[in-house]
N, C-alpha and C positions, 0 to 999 in steps of 0.2 A: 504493500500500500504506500501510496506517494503521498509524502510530508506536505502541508499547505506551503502554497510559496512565501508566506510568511518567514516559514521556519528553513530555507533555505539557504544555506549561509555556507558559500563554498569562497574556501581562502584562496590569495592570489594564488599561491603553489599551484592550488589545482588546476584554477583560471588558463593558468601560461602552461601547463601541461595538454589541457585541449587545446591550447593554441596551437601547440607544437605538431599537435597529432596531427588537427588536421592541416598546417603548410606542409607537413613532410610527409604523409600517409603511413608514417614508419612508428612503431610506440620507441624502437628502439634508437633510430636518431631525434624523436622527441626526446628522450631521457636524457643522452647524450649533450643535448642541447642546454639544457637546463639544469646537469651537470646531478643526472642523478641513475643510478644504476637500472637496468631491463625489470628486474625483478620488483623494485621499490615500484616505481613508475606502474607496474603491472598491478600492485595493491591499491597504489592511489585513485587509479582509474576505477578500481571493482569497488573503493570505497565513495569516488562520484555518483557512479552510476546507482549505486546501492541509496546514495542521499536524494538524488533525481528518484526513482523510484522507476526508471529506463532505462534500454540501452542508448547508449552516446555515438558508439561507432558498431559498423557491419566488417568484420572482418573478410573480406576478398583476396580472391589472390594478387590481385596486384596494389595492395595496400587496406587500408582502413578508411572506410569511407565512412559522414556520418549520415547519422540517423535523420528525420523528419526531426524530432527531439533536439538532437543533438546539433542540429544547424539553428536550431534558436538559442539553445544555449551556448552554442560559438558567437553568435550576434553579442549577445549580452557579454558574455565575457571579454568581447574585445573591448567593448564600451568601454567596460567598467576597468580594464588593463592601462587605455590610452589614457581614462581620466587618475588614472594613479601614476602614471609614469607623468603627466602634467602638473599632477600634485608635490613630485618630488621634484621636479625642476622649479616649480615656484618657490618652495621650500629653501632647496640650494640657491636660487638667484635674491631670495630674502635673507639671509645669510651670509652674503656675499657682498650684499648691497647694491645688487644691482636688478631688483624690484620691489614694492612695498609702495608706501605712499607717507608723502610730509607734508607739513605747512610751517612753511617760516615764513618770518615778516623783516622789512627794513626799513630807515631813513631813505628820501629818494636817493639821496647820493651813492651808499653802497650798494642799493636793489640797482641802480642803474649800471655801476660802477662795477663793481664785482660780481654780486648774482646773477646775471645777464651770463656772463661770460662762463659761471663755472655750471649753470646748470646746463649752458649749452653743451659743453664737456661731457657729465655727466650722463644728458642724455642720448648723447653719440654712441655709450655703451650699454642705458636701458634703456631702451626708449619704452618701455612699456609701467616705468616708474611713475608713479603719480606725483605731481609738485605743485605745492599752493602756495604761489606769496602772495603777502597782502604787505603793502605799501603803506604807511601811516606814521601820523609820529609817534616820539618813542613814548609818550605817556600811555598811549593806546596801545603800544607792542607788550612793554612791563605789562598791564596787566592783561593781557592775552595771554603770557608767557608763564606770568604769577597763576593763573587759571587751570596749566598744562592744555590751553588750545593750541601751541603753537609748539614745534619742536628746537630750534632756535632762534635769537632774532640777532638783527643788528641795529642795534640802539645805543642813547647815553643812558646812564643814569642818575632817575631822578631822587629825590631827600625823600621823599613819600614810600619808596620802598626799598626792604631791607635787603643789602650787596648780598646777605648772608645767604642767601637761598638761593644764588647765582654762582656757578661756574662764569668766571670772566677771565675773557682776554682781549689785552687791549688791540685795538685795531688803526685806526689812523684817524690824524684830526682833518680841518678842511679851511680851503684859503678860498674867500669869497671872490665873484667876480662880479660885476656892475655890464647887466645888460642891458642895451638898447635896441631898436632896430637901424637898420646899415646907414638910414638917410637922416636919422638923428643928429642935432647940428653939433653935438659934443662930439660923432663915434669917429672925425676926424684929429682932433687934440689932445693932444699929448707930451704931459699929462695932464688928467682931469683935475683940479685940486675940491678937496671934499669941500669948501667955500662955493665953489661951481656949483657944485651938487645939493647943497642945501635949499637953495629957489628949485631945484627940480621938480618935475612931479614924479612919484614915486608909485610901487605897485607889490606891498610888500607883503608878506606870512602874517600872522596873528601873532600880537604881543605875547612874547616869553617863548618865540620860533628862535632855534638858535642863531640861524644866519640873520634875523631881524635885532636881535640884541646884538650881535658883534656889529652892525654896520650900524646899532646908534650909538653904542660904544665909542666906537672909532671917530664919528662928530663930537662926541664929549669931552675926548681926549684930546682935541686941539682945541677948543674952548667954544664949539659949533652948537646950537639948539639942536634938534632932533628936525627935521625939514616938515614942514606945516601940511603940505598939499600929499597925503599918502591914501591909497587904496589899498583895503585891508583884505588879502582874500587867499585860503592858503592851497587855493586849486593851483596848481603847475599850469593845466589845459587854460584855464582863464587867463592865466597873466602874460602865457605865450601870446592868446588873442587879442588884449589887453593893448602888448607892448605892440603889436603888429600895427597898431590904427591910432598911435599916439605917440608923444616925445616922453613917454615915460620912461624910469630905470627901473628895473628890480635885480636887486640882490639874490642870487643865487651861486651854490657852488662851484667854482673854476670846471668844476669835470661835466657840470651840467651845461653850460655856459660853451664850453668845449664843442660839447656835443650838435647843440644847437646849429654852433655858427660852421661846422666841420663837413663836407661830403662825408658818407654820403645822404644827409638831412640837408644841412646849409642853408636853411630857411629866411635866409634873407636878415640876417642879426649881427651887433659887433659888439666886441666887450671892450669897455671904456677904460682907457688906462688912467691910472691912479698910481700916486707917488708910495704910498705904505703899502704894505701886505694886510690884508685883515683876516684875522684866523679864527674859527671856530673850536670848539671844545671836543675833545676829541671823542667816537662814539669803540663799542666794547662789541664783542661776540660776546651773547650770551645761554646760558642752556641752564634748565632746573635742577639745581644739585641730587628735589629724590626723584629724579625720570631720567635714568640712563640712555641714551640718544640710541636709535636702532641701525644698523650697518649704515642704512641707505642717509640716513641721517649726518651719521660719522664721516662718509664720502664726499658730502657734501660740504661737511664743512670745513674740514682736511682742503678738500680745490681751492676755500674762502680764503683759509690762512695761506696756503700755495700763495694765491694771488696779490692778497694785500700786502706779501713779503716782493714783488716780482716790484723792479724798478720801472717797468714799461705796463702800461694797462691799455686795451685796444678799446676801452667802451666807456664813459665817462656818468658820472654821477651829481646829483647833489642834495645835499645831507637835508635832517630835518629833526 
């Protein structure tokens, strides 16, 4: 009497032994195959057939052929063969780091600047990895990352939460650059002195943005008011369109500013020269001391510090 298919539970071994039987019609280069002796093999099968509650093969003289039975349960067993051999390659390539799925976040600067460039890496060798950034500042990253939404980010840190819960390494700080568009009557002078720039109009991040404090900073510190006529708006998309259709400046990072005015973008922009450097605070790789980061993870961010160590970068950022 045959078992309901409920109670049917034939292990790979067996699985790959009908496999074998029927590509090779032989039980004994099945065995061979599969690295197990004539005799063993010869139990396994009468212990199948016995669990089926059928025969599986018709013994012929010119090999074993199956059954009506036994060609649906060849069906099935390939099935369930190819999703287990699929199952241990996902296995190994999550292990490896080169499948799973993350979500990190960044400042524009590094998300443009280096993440760009190492997930493209990255995904040269999985492409079947899943990768989520989200772009934002870092008040927003910290606590995505404080949350465990996030697998690491690159941000500063802020007094409100504690380093103590961070893995940190430090990354690189940033040197502002003063954008305009190309027919701007400054983007030919040089240099600009920030006296110039104070009647500007301006197009800046939201109070307590890092590049927006270093660039009033830097008026402060030659004894300038902070420039009266400012648009507050911390969209990137806006102030490109913003800066296109006015004599405005904004303050953004040199690698962003780079990017802009550089083929193959070159959107029609020039950055103003200015006699000092103005430098931003520098931002940290960070990752949750109790969330050990997973291969694909570790891969990723091993390229980051690759990169941020590399004197030459092909893709430019700017920070937030």
């Amino acid at each position: 009497m045959s078992l309901p298919p409920a109670r049917l539970m034939l292990k790979p071994a067996q699985l790959r032994l009908i496999q074998q039987i029927a590509e090779t019609g032989q039980l004994q280069m099945a065995a061979e195959r599969i690295g197990m002796t004539q005799p063993a093999a010869s139990r396994m099968l009468a212990e199948i057939e016995n669990q089926v509650g059928a025969q599986l093969f018709l013994r012929q003289p010119k090999g074993m052929e199956p059954t009506e039975i036994g060609r649906a349960v060849l069906r099935r067993a390939r099935v369930i063969l190819r999703e287990m051999f699929s199952m241990a390659s996902d296995v190994q390539a999550l292990r490896n780091g080169f499948g799973g799925a993350l979500r990190v976040g960044a400042v524009t600067g590094p998300a443009v600047g280096y993440l760009v460039s190492a997930i493209r890496e990255i995904k040269q060798g999985a492409p079947d990895a899943e990768i989520t950034v989200d772009v934002m500042p870092s008040r927003e990253l910290l606590q995505h990352l404080a949350a465990g939404e996030m697998d690491f980010v690159l941000a500063r840190i802020l007094p409100e939460f504690d380093s103590r819960d961070f893995n940190i390494l430090p990354m690189r700080d940033e040197k502002v650059a003063f954008l305009v568009r190309s027919t701007h009557p400054l983007s030919r002078a040089a240099p600009v002195t920030l006296t110039e720039l104070c009647e500007q109009e301006w197009i800046m991040q939201q109070r307590g943005a890092p590049i927006r404090e270093a660039t009033l900073s830097a008026f402060a510190d030659v004894g300038l008011p902070e420039p009266r006529n400012i648009v507050n708006s911390p969209s990137l998309l806006l102030t490109i369109a913003y800066l296109a259709q006015s004599d405005a400046v904004a303050p953004m990072s040199e690698e962003m500013a780079e990017l802009l005015i550089r083929p193959p973008v070159g959107a029609g922009f020039a950055v103003l020269q200015v006699p000092h450097e103005i430098r931003v605070s520098p931002y940290y790789l960070l990752d949750l001391r109790r969330r050990p980061l997973s291969p694909l993870a570790m891969r990723l961010r091993e390229k980051l510090v690759m990169l941020s160590e590399s004197p030459v970068r092909d893709t430019f950022g700017q920070g937030g």
